[in-house]
N, C-alpha and C positions, 0 to 999 in steps of 0.2 A: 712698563705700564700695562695695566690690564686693556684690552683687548675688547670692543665691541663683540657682542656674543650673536647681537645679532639686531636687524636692521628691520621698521616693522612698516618704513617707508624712504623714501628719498625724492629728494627736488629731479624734475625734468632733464634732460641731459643739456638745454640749451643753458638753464642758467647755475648748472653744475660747473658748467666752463670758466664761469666767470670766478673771481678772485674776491672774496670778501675783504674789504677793510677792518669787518670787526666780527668774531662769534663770540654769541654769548651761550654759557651751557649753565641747564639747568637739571640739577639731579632732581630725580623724581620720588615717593616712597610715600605709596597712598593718599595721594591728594587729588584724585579724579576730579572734585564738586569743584577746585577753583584752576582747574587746566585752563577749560575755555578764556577766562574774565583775565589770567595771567598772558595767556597768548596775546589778547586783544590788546593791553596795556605795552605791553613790550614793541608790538609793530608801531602802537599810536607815541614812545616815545621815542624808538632808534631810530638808525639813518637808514635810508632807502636801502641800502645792501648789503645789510646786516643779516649775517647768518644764525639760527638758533636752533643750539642742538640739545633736546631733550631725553634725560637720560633715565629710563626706568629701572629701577633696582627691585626689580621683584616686587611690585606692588600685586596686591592681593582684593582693589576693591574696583577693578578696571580701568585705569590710568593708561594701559597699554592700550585701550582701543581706544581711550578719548583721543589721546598723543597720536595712533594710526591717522585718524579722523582729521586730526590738526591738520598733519604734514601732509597729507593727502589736499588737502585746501592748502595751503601755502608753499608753492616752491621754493623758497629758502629756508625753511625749517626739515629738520631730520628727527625722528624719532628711534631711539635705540632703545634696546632692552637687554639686561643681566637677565640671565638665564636662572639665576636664584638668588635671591636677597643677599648681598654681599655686604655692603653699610657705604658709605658717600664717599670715604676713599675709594672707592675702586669703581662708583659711578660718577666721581668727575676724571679719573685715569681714562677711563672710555671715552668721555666728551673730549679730555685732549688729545686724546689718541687722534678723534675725528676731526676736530677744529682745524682749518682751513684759513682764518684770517689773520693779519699781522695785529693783531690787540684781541685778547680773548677774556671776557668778564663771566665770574659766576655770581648767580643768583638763586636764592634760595624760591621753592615752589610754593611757597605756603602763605604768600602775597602780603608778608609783612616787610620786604620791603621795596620800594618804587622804583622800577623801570625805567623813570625820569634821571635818575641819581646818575645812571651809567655817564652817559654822556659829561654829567659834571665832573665826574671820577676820571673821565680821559682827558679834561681842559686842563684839570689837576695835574695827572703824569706829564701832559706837554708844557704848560706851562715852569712847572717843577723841576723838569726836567729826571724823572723816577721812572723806574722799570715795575714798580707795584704800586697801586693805592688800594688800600680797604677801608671799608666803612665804619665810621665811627657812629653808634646808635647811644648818644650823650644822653637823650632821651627813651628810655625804654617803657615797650609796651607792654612787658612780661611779668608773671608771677612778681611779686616779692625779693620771695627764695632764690628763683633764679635771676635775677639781678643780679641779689648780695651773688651768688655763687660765681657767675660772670667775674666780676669785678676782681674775688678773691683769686679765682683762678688768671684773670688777664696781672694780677699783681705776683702770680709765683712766676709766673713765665717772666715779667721782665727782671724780677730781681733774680731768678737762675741763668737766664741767658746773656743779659747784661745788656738788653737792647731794650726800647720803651715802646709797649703797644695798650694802646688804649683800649683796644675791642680787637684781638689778636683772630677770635672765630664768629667775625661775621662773615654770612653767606654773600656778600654784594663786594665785590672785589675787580678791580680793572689791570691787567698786565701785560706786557710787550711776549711775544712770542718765545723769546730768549730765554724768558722764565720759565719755562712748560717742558722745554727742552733741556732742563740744566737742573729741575729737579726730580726726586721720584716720590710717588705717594704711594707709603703701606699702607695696612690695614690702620686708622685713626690717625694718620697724618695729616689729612686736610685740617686739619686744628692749627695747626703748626706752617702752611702756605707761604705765612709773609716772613716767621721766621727762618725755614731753609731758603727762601730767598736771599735773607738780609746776610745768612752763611756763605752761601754760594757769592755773595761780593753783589748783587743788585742792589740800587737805593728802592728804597722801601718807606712809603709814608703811608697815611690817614687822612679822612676827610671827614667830618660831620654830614649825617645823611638823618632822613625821616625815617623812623620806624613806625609803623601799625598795628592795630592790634590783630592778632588770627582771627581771618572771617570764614575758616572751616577748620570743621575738625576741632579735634587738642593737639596739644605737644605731645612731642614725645621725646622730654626731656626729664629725666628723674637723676635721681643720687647717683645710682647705677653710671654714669655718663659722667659724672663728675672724680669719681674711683680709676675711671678708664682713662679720662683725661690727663688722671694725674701720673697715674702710669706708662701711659703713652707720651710722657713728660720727658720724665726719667730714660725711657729706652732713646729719643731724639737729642737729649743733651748727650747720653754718651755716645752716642751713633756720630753724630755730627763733631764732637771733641775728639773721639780714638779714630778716626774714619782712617786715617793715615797711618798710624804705629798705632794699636790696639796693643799689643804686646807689652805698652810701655808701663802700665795700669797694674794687669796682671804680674808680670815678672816685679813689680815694685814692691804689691803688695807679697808675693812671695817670695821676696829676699827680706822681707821686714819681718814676716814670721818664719821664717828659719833661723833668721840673726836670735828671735827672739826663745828658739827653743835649742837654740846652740848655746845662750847665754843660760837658759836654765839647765841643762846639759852638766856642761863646765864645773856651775858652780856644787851638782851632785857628785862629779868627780870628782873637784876637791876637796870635797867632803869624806869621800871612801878614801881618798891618797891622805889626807891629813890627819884623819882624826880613827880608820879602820869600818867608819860605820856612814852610811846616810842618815842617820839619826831620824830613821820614819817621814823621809820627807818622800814618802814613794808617791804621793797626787803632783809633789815638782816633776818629780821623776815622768811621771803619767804624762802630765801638762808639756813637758819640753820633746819628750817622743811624737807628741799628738803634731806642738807645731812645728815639728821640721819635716814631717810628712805632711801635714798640710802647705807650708811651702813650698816643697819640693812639686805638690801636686795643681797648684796654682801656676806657681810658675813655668812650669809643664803648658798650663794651658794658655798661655799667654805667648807660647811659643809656636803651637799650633792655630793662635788667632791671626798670630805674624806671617804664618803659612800660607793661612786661607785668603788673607787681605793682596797677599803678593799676588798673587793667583789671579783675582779678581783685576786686580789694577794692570795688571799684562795683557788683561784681553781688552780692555775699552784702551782707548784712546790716554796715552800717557798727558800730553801740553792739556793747561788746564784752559778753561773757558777766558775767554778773551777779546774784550772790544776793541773796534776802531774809533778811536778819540775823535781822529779827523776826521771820519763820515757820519760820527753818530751824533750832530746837531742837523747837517741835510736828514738825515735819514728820518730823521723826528719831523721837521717842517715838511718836508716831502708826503707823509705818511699824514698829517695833517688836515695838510692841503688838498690831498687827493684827498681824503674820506669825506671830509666836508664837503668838495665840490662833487662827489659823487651822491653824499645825501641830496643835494638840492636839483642834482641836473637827475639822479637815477641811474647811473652809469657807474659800474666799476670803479674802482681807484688804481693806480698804477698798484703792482705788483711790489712790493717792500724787499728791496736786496738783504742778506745778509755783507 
């Protein structure tokens, strides 16, 4: 995970101590005019000890001093900053880098959508009994264009992945610590959240929430974003399908085109053994040389993917991710009940065991 670059305040040391029940991170990327109004909303709808870490991705219209200004007035807020515009995967890798609470919700800055939602979004995972909820915006307040685009793109994803998400990249999302820890986000992967979730074995659902319309600024959502999406599609389907035998793909496809330029091969030889002549078929000729050196050179590379994967998999932890059946309904009431009774009394909540 990318690494906070660097920190432009921090909460007190007294209430540093304490243990949040919930952080919520918020990327940041030129939204100065609605920082203040989105601060204000979030305290006026979390629990008392709710942490929020703000995360600046190279804004360029001064976000970084408002966010200073924030966390400097509020000791449970943290303001971080990317050291160069990087894009939202790597400015909420930073916020989970940072986050501190056993339930960690993101929200987009751009105050389209409500603060209020959070809270319902966690009644949702407890009740549910889910390790992820994202927000379902049935009602959108955006362009047209992006709508339809939305909708097209949330319908490639389930019918490629084979899991169903309504609004797979809203920014308003709620999830148990386990999540954060068990996935990683590259470059254009927060698109993708609930489905490396739903991979990694977490239940993963949706909720209906209010969307609004942007009260600063424009988007900055174009075509462009939608090309990247879909290609950042493509590279997480097979990322998350070969993740284990990568090799299996590669060496298929080239034993498929070897077989298929050994079959053209052959049938030039026994043409020269039967009849004295290839009869001018030198493009079969061409064509069967081509694919059995391009299998040969695929396949090659599907060998050296099985290399690089072994490699990988030897240095992290072999046993895969793994709960406990029998604690993880206390662990959920437990986590609960503390939060809640910390929102109303002001006090911490116990500490969440793994």
């Amino acid at each position: 995970m990318t690494q906070p670059d660097g920190a432009l305040a921090a909460p007190r040391v007294e209430e540093w101590a304490r243990t949040p029940s919930l952080t919520v991170i918020v990327p940041v990327y030129n939204e100065a005019p609605g920082l203040r109004q989105l601060h204000r909303r979030l305290r006026e709808a979390l629990r008392a000890d709710a942490e929020i870490v703000f995360v600046d991705d190279g804004s360029r219209d001064g976000s970084d001093g408002t966010l200073a200004e924030i966390a400097a007035g509020d000791p449970l807020a943290r303001a971080l900053r990317l050291r160069r515009h990087l894009g939202k995967s790597h400015a909420l890798a930073a916020g989970f880098a940072a986050a501190r609470g056993a339930l960690i919700a993101t929200i987009d800055a751009d105050l389209q959508e409500e603060p209020k939602e959070i809270e319902l979004l966690i009644e949702t995972l407890d009740d549910e009994k889910l390790d992820l909820v994202g927000g379902w915006r049935r009602v959108r307040r955006d362009a047209p264009g992006r709508v339809r685009g939305s909708r097209l793109f949330n319908a490639l994803v389930s019918f490629a992945s084979g899991a169903k998400f309504l609004d797979i990249n809203c920014g308003l999302k709620v999830m148990r610590r386990e999540v954060i820890e068990e996935i990683s986000l590259a470059s254009g992967f927060h698109r993708f959240i609930p489905l490396l979730a739903h991979w990694a074995g977490f239940r993963v659902g949706e909720r209906e929430i209010e969307h609004r319309p942007r009260e600063h600024g424009d988007s900055r959502y174009g075509g462009e974003r939608i090309f990247h999406g879909l290609m950042d599609l493509l590279v997480v389907l097979f990322l998350m399908r070969a993740d284990h035998r990568p090799s299996r793909h590669f060496i298929l496809a080239g034993i498929l085109l070897s077989l298929g330029g050994i079959g053209c091969s052959s049938y030039i030889a026994y043409l020269r053994l039967a009849y004295g002549t290839i009869q001018s078929r030198y493009p079969l000729l061409a064509l069967g040389a081509l694919l059995c050196v391009a299998g040969l050179q695929i396949a090659s590379l599907g060998f050296f993917a099985e290399m690089i994967a072994y490699n990988l998999r030897s240095r992290r932890a072999s046993a895969p991710s793994v709960e406990d059946l029998a604690n993880r309904t206390r662990k959920g009431e437990r986590i609960d009940k503390d939060s809640r009774r910390g929102a109303k009394a002001g006090e911490p909540p116990a500490e969440r065991g793994r």
